[in-house]
C-alpha positions in Angstrom: 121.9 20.6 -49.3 125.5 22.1 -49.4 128.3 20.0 -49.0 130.1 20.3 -46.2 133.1 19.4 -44.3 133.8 17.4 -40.6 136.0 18.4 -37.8 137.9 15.8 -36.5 140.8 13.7 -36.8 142.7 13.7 -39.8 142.4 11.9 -43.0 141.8 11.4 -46.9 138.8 13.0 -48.4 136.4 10.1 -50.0 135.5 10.4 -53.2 131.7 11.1 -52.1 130.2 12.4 -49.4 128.6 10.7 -46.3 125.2 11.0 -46.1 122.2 9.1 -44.6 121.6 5.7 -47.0 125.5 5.7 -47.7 127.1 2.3 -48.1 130.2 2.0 -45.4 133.1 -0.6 -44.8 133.7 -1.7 -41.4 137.6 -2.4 -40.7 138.1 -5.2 -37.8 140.5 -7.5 -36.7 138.0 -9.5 -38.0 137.9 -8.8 -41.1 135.3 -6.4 -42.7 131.6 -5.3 -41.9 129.3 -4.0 -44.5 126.5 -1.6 -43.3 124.6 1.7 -43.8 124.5 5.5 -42.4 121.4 6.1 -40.7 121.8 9.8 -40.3 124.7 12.6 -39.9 124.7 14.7 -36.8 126.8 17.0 -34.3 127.9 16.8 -31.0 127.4 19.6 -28.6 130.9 20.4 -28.9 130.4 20.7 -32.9 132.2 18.0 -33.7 130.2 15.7 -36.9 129.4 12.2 -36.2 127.1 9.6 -38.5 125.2 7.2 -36.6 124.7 3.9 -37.9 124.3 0.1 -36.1 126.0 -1.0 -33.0 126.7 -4.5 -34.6 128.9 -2.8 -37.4 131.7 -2.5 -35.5 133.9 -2.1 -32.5 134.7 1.2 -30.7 138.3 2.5 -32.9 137.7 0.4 -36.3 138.6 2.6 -39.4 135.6 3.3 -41.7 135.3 3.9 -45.1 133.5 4.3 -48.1 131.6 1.6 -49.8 130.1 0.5 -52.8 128.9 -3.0 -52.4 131.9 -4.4 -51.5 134.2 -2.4 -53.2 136.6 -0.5 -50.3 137.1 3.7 -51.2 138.6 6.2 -49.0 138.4 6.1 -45.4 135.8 8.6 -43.6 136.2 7.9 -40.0 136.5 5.8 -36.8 133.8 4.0 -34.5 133.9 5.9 -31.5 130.8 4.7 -29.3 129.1 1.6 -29.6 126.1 0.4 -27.2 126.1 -3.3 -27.6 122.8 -5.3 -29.2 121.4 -6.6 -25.8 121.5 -3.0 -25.1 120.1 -0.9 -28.2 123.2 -2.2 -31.2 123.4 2.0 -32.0 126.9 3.3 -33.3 128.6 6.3 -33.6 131.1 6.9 -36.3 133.3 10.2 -35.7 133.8 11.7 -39.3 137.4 12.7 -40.2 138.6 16.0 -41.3 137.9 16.4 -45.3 135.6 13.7 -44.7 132.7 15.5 -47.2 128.7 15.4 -46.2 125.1 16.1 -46.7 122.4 16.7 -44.0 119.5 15.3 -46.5 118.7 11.9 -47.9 118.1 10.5 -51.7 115.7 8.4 -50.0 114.0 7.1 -53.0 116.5 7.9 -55.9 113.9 10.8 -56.8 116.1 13.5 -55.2 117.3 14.6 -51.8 114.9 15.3 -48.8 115.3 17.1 -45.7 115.5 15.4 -42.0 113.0 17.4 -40.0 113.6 16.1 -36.7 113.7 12.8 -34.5 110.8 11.4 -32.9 110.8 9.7 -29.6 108.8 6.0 -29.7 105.7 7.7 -27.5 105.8 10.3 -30.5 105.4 7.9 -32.9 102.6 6.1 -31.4 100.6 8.8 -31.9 100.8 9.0 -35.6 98.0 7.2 -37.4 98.8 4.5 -39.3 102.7 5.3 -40.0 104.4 3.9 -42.7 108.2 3.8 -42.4 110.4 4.1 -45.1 114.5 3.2 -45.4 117.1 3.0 -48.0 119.7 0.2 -47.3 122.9 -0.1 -49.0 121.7 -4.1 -50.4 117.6 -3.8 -50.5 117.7 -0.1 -51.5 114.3 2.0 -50.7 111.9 0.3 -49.0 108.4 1.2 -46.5 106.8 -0.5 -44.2 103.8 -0.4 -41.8 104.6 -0.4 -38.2 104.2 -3.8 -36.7 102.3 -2.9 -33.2 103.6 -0.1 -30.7 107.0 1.3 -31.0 108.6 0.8 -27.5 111.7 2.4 -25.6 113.9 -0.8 -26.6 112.5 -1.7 -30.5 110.6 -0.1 -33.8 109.5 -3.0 -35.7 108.4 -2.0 -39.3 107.0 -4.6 -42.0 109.2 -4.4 -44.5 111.9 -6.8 -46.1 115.5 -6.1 -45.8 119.1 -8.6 -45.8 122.6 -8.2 -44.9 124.4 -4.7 -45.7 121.4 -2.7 -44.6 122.3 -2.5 -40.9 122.2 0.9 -39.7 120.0 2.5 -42.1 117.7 5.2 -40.5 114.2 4.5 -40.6 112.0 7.9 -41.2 108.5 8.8 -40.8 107.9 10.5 -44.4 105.7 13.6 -43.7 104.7 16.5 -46.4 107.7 18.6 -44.5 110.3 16.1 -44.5 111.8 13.0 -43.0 111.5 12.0 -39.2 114.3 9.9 -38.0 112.4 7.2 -35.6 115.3 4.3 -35.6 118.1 2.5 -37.1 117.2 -0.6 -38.5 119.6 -3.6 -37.0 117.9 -6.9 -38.1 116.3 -8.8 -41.3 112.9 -9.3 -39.7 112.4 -5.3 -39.4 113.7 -4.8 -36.0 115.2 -1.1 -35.5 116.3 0.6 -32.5 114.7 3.7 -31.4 117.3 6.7 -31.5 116.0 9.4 -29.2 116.6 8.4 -25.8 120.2 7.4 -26.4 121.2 10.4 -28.3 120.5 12.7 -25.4 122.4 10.6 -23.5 125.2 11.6 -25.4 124.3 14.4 -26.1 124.6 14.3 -29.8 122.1 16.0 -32.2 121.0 14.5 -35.9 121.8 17.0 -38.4 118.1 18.5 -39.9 117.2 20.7 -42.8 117.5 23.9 -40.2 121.4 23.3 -39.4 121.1 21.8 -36.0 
């Protein structure tokens, strides 16, 4: 995908850009939060957002590039947060010259396109899904899906640890990537994204622009 450029408040430009599976530093008054971008999307205003975990941080904390714990340029500022009793999702309002892709380097093999988002009753239809993540500590990593997906949790089999809340959790398909949740805890647990996006009426980013 072309690199492109957000449209909001100002700021530096990092030194990469911010992408689905990109490492990010949480700035807090208490101290600092390490997590991962689950996807990049766009308001219905046009304004470019990443999503990522609730639990990362508090709604007006600066955020900024990562690379394990090494602090680069900032890229934006947590602008909605629903709590964890409540879905732990996160919105992160990219600033302007903050730089980004639409696809993911998944597995390190090259990027791939998100396709779309499917709801949990979506998912549940699939046979025998296996979903696949790439946190900013475990790295790439797939998993079957551990019962039925519900309105409130996605929990996939797979093995993650600190750092890799927020990282999207995709369907892989012969067409692309599937955005089904964010991932939020180290048993697996992930949050399904559908519902609450059209609630704010935000849009994740796929390989056709939208």
């Amino acid at each position: 995908m072309a690199m492109l450029f957000a449209g909001q408040a100002g700021a530096s430009t990092p030194s990469r850009p911010v992408a689905a599976a990109t490492e990010i530093a949480v700035e807090s008054a208490d101290g600092w939060s390490y997590c991962t971008v689950a996807a990049i999307g766009t308001s219905r205003r046009g304004a470019i957002f990443a999503l990522t975990a609730g639990h990362c941080g508090a709604e007006g904390d600066a955020v900024y590039s990562a690379h394990g714990e090494q602090v680069g340029d900032r890229v934006g500022e947590v602008r909605r947060v629903v709590a964890i009793d409540d879905g732990d999702l996160g919105v992160i309002a990219l600033d302007v010259g903050t730089t980004y892709t639409d696809s993911v380097d998944l597995n390190g093999e090259g990027p791939l396109p998100i396709v779309g988002v499917l709801s949990p009753e979506e998912l549940n239809q699939v046979q025998s899904p296996q979903i696949c993540s790439r946190g900013a500590t475990s790295g790439y990593r797939c998993g079957a899906l551990n019962g039925h997906a519900s309105d409130d949790r996605v929990q996939v089999s797979a093995p993650s640890a600190p750092g890799d809340s927020g990282a999207g959790l995709f369907l892989r398909t012969e067409s692309g990537l599937y955005l089904v949740g964010v991932h939020v805890a180290r048993d697996g647990l992930g949050t399904p994204v559908s519902d609450q996006l059209d609630k704010w009426g935000l849009d994740v980013r796929t390989a056709a622009g939208s």
